[in-house]
C-alpha positions in Angstrom: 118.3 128.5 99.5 117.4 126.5 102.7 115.9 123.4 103.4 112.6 121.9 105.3 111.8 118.4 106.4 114.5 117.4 103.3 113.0 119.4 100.9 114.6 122.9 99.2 112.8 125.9 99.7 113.1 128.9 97.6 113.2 131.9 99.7 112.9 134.0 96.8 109.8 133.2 96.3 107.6 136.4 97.3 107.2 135.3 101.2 103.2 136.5 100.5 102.4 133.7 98.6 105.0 130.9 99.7 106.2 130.2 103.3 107.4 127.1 103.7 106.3 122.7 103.5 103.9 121.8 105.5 103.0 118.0 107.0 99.5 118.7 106.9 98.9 115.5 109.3 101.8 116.3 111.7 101.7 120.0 111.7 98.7 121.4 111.2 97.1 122.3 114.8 93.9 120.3 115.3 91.3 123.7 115.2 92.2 124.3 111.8 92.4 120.8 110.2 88.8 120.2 111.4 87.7 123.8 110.0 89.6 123.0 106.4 86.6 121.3 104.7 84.6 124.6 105.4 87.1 127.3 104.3 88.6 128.6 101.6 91.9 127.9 99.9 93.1 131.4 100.9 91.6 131.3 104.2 93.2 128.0 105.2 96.9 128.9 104.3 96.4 132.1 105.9 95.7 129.9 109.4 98.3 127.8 108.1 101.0 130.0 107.7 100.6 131.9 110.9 100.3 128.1 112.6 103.7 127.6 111.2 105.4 130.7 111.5 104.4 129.8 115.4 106.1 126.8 115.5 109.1 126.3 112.2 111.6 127.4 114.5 110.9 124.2 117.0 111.0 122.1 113.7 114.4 120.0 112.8 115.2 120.4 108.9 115.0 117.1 107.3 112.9 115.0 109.8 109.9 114.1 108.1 108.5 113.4 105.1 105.8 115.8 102.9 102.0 114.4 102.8 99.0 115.6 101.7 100.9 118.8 100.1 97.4 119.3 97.9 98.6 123.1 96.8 102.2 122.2 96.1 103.6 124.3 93.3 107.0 123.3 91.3 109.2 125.8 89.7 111.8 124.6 86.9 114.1 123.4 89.4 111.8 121.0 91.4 111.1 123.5 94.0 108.0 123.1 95.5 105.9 125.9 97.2 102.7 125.6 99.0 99.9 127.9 96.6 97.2 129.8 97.4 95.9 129.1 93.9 95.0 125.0 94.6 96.7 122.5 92.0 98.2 125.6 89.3 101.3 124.4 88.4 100.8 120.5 88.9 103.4 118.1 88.3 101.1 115.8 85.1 101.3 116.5 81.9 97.5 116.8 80.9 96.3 114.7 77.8 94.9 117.5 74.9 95.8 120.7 76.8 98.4 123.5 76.0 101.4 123.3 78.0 100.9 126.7 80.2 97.9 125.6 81.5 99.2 123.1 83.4 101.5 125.9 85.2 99.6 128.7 84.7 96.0 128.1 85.5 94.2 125.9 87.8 92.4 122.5 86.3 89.0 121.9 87.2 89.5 119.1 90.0 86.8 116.2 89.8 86.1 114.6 93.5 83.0 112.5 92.5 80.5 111.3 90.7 76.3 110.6 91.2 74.1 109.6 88.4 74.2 112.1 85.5 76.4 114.8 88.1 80.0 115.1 88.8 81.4 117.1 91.7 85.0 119.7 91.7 86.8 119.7 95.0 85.2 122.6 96.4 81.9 120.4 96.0 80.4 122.5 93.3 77.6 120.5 91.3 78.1 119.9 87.3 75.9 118.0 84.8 78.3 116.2 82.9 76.5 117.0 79.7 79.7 115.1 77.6 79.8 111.7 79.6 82.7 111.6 80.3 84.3 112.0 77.1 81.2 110.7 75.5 81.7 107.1 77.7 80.2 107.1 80.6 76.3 106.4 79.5 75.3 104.8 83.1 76.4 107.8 85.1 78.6 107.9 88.4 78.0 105.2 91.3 76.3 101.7 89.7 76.5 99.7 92.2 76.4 96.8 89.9 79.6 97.6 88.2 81.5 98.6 91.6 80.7 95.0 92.8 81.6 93.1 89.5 85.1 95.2 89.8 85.3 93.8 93.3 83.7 90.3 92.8 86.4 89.8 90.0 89.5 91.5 92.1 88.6 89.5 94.8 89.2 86.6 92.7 91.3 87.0 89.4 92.9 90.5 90.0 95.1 89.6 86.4 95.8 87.4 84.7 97.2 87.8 80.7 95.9 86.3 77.4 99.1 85.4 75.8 99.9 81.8 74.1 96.4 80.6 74.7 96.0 81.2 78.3 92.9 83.3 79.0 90.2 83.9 81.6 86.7 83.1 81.4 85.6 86.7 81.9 87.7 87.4 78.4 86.2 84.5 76.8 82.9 84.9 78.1 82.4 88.5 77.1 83.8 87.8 73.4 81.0 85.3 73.2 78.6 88.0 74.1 79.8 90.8 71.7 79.3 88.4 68.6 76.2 88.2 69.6 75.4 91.6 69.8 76.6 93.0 66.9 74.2 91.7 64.2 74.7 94.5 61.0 77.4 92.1 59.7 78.7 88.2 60.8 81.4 88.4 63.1 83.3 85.7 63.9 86.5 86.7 66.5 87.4 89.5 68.8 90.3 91.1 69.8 90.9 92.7 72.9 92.9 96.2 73.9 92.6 99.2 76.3 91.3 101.8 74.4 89.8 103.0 71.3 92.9 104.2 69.8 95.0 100.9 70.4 92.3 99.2 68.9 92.5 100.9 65.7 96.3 100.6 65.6 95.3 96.6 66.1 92.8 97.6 62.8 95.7 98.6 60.9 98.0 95.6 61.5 95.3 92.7 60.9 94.6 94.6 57.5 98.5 94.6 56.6 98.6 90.4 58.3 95.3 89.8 56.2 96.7 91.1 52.9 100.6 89.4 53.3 98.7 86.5 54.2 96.6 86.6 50.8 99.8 87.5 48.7 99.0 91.5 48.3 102.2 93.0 50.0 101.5 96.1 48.3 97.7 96.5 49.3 98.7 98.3 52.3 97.1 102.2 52.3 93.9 103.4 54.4 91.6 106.3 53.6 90.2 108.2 56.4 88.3 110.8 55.9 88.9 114.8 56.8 87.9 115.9 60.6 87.4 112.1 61.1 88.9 111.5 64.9 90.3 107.6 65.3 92.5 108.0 68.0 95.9 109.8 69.2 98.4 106.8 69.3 101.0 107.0 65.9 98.9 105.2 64.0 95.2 106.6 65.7 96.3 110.0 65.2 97.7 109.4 61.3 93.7 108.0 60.8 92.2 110.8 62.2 91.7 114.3 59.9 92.3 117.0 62.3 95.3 119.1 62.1 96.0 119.2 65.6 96.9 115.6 65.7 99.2 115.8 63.0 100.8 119.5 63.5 104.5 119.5 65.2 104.8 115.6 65.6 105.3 114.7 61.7 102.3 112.9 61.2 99.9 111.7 59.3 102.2 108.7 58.6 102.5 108.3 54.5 100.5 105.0 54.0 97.4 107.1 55.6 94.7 109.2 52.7 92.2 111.2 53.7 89.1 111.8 51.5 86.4 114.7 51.9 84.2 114.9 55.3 80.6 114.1 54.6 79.4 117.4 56.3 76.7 118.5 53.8 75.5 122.0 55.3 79.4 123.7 55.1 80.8 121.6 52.1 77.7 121.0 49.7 77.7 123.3 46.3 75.0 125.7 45.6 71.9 124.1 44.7 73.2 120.7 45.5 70.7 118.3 47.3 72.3 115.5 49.8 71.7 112.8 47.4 73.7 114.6 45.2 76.2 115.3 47.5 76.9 111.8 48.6 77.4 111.1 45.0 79.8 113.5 44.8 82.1 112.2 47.5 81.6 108.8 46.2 82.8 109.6 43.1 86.0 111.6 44.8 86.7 108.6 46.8 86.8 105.9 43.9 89.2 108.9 42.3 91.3 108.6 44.8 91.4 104.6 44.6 92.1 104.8 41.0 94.9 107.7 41.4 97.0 105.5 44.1 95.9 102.1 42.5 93.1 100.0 43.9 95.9 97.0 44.2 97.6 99.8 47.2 94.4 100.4 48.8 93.4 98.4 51.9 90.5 99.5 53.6 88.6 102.5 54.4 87.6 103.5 57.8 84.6 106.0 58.7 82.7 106.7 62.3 79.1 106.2 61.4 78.7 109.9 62.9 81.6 111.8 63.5 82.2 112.3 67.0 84.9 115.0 68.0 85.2 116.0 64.3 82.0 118.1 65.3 78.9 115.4 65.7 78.8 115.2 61.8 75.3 113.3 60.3 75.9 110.8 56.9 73.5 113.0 54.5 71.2 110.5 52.7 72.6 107.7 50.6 76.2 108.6 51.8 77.2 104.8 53.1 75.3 103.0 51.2 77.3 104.8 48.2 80.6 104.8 49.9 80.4 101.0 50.4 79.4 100.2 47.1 83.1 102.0 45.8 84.9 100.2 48.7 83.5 96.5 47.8 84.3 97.0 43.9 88.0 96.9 44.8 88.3 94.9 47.3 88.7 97.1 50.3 87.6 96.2 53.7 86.0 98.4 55.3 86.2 99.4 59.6 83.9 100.8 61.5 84.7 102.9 64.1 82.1 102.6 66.6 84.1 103.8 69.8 81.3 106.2 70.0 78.4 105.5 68.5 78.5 101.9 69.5 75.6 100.6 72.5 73.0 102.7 72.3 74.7 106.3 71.8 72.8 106.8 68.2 69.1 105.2 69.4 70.8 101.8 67.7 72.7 99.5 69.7 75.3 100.7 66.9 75.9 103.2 64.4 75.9 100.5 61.5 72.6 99.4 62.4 70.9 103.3 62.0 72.8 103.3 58.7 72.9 99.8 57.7 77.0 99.3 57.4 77.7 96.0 57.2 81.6 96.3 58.1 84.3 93.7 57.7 86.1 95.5 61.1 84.7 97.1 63.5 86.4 98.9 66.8 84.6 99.7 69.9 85.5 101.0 73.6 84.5 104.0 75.6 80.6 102.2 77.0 81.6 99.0 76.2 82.4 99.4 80.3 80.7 102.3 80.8 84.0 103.6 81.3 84.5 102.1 84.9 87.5 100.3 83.5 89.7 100.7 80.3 88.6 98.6 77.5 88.2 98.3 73.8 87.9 95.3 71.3 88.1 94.7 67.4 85.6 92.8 66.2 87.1 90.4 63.1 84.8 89.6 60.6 85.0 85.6 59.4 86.0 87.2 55.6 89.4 88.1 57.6 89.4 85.5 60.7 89.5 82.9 57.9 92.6 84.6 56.2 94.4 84.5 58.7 93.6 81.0 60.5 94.0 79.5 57.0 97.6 81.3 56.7 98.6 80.9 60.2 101.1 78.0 59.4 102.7 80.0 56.5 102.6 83.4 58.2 103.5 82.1 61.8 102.3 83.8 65.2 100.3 87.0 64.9 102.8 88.6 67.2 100.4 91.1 68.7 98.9 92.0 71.9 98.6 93.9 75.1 99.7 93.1 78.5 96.2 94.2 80.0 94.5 93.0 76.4 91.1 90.8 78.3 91.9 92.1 81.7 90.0 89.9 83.9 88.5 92.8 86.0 87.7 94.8 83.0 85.9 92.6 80.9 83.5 91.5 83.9 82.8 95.0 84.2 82.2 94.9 80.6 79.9 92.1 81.1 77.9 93.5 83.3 77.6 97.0 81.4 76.2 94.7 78.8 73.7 92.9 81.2 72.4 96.5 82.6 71.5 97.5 78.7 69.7 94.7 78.2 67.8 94.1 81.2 67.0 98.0 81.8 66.2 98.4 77.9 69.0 101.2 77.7 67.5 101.8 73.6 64.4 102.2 75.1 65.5 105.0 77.4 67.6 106.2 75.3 65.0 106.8 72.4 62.2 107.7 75.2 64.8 110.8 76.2 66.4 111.7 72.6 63.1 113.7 71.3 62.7 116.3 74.0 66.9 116.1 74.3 66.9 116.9 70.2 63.9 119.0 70.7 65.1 121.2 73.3 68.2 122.2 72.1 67.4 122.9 68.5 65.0 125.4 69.0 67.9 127.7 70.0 68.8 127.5 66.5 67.4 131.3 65.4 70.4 132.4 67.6 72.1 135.2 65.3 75.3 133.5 66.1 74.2 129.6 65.9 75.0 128.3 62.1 74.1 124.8 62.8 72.4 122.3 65.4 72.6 119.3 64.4 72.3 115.2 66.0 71.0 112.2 66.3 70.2 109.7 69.5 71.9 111.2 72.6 74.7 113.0 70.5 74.6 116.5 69.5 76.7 118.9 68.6 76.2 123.1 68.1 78.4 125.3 65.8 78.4 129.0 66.0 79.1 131.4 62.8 78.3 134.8 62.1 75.0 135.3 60.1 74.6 131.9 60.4 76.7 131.6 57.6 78.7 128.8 57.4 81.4 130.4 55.7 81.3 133.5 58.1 83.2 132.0 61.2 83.8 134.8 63.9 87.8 135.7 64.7 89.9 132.9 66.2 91.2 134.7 68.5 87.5 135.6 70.2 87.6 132.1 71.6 83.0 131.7 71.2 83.5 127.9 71.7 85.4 128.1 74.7 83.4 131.1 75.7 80.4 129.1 75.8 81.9 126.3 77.3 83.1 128.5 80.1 79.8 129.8 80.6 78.2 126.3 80.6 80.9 125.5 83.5 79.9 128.5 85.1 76.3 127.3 85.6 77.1 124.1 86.2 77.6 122.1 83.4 80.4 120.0 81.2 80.4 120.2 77.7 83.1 119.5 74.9 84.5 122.7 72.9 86.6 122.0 70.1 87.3 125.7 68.3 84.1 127.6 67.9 82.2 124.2 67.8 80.6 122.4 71.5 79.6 118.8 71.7 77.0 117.1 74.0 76.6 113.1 74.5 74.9 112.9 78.1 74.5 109.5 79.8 71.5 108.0 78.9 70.3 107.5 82.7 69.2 111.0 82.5 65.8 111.4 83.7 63.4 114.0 82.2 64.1 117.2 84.5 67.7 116.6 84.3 67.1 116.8 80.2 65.0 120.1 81.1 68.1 121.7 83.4 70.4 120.3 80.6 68.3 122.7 78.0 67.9 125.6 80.9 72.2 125.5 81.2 72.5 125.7 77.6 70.2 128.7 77.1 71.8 130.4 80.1 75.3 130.0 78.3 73.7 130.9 74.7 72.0 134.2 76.1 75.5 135.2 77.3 77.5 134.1 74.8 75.7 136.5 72.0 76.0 139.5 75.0 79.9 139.0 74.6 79.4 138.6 70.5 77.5 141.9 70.6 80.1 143.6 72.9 83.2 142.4 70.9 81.3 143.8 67.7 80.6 146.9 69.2 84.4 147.1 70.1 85.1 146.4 66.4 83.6 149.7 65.2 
């Protein structure tokens, strides 16, 4: 083992692939920094090591520190070694990705954004078909929100909203999100970071509401099945995948989850959608009256499902759930981190499907995503509770550090200024039918079972014989085929097993909607090629 500039070096490390740390900035000889942006990876630490191998024995061990080591790799004993395969083997723990793929494959890199586009590090061109993670509706580079961010920094950088201290951006933008949302009354808001802390906030103002009102043992939710609500303890207990729950002991035991409103897999033989929704209405008041309705708090439902697999309410579905829910006396939350401002052709989901919540979370556009933010909007059948009980219950001993940051709510604000003054429902319904359109005429493809979306969110899942109780072996990975094929030509998508989900920005102008359609036929076209060839193999 021997040491650089204060760092170890493993010369066991095949000497082909690892030579030594590098100061890029001290020395790296000027001809081949300034040809860098134009080669390579392998082309540049092939320079690079024979610049070195020129000049490590002039350089004294330990006397300078490591910069701009942008293909550092890390071994199990916090060896680094410069790579010729960019970040592999980065040092952060990536949120929703398997462990050896931090080590053993390289991540996609994002450099920049422009409108509907994103850029990778080698300056390859994507359509970010998936905003984001369906929260970026204005695109890359608004100006406006950049100088709002700055305006604010520039002036209030933080400042908390603990014991009735506050800032005006906090207060002003709670003003305007009561005024927005117009399905139900709502009469406080509550701010937080994200969509998931928000829905953790949901939990504990149902459990303060019902101690408040005497009900101590009124303290269960109902989710429903695929639902997605977050990944925190609480979040994560909501939501109805398995993924969230496998290996870390969740969902937690005050958390039900009743059937997933997805008619074309779960309906029975002959049954109509009407019928359906009846169906699960009657399974969920079962369920109430199995636990006890005096255990049940509230019930909490996305008005379309988001990562669940963009799953449509069939007909009559809410206005049937929320006639069970208000017979005994559960609130109900709506989870509007992604359908909320615009997403569905509504400025919110409970407005296409006329919910008329007693809760309801948002995030993700509230900023656009240019800075962390979600809310809980607090009906006054619960705001009441608890300012009534305040003096018996004491202080609602919750909150966030960051909860109203200063710099993200006047980015907020401004998010919410743009929609309104640039008619973003207007756009957004303008683009939906050719979006819609477009993308469901691929559904003859042998191995599409269902399109299926509303607004600006759609979502495609393949089965054999479009069948959708003929699903095609796990382990041929179609979703993430596709997906890779999408990234191949140039576009972001979400996969989640062998389903993909699109929510595009809703700045997109017509031809990008056209290139959006071409990339997804591209991928389709080769995705049944590898379903035919993995057949063939089969026989």
């Amino acid at each position: 083992m021997h040491t650089l500039w204060g760092l170890k070096l493993d010369s066991r490390v095949k000497s082909e692939r690892v030579h030594c740390f590098v100061d890029h900035s001290l020395s790296v000889p000027k001809s081949i920094r300034r040809r860098r942006s134009k080669m390579k990876n392998r082309h540049y630490h092939h320079l690079l090591r024979s610049a070195i191998a020129a000049t490590s024995s002039k350089i004294s061990p330990c006397s300078r520190d490591v910069r701009n080591l942008s293909t550092v790799r890390w071994n199990s004993t916090n060896v680094a070694a410069v790579d010729d395969d960019g970040y592999r083997g980065h040092r952060m723990l990536a949120p929703f990705t398997a462990g050896w793929q931090t080590t053993d494959s390289n991540p996609l890199v994002i450099e920049k954004s422009e409108g509907s586009y994103v850029y990778d590090v080698n300056g390859k061109k994507y359509l970010d078909a998936l905003a984001g993670l369906w929260c970026n509706p204005l695109g890359g580079n608004e100006p406006r929100l950049v100088a709002a961010a700055t305006k604010q920094l520039n002036t209030l950088p933080f400042y908390h909203s603990f014991w009735n201290r506050t800032t005006k951006p906090s207060l002003d933008l709670a003003r305007e999100l009561l005024g927005m949302f117009t399905s139900n009354e709502m009469a406080k808001v509550f701010f937080t970071n994200s969509g998931s802390d928000a829905n953790d906030t949901q939990v504990k103002l149902v459990w303060y509401y019902n101690n408040a009102l005497g009900r101590p043992n009124k303290k269960k939710i109902i989710a429903r099945t695929k639902s997605y609500h977050g990944s925190t303890l609480i979040s994560a207990s909501l939501s109805g995948l398995p993924a969230l729950h496998q290996h870390f002991d969740l969902p937690a035991p005050f958390v039900l989850h009743t059937d997933c409103p997805h008619y074309w897999r779960f309906h029975l033989p002959g049954e109509t959608e009407e019928e359906f929704s009846t169906r699960l209405a009657t399974n969920l008041e079962n369920l109430i009256l199995k636990e006890g309705p005096e255990t049940i708090a509230a019930f909490i439902a996305e008005p379309v499902m988001g990562a669940g697999g963009v799953i449509l309410p069939p007909k009559t579905y809410f206005d049937k759930i929320q006639a069970v829910v208000k017979k005994y006396d559960i609130l109900f939350i709506a989870d509007e981190v992604i359908c909320g401002f615009g997403r569905l052709g509504t400025m919110f989901g409970c407005d296409k499907y006329d919910i008329k919540p007693d809760l309801v979370t948002i995030a993700k556009a509230l900023s656009s995503a240019y800075m962390p933010i979600g809310a809980v909007l607090v009906s006054p059948k619960v705001a009441d509770v608890i300012y009534s009980q305040s003096n018996k219950l004491g202080t609602f001993s919750h909150g966030f550090t960051y909860s109203g940051h200063p710099v993200a709510c006047a980015v907020a604000l401004e998010t919410l200024k743009i929609y309104q003054e640039r008619n973003i429902l207007d756009q957004v319904n303008r683009i939906s039918p050719m979006f819609q359109d477009g993308l469901k005429a691929f559904s003859s493809s042998p191995i599409i079972g269902e399109i299926r979306g509303t607004g600006l969110i759609l979502g495609t899942e393949f089965t054999d014989n479009k069948s959708p109780h003929e699903l095609f072996p796990a382990e041929w990975k179609i979703g993430a085929y596709f997906g890779a094929q999408c990234e191949k030509h140039g576009m972001l998508v979400r996969v989640a097993g062998d389903s993909i989900m699109m929510s595009p920005p809703f700045i997109m102008t017509s031809n990008e909607v056209d290139e959006l359609i071409s990339k997804y036929g591209k991928a389709l076209k080769d995705t049944e090629t590898k379903v035919e060839e993995l057949k063939h193999q089969l026989k």
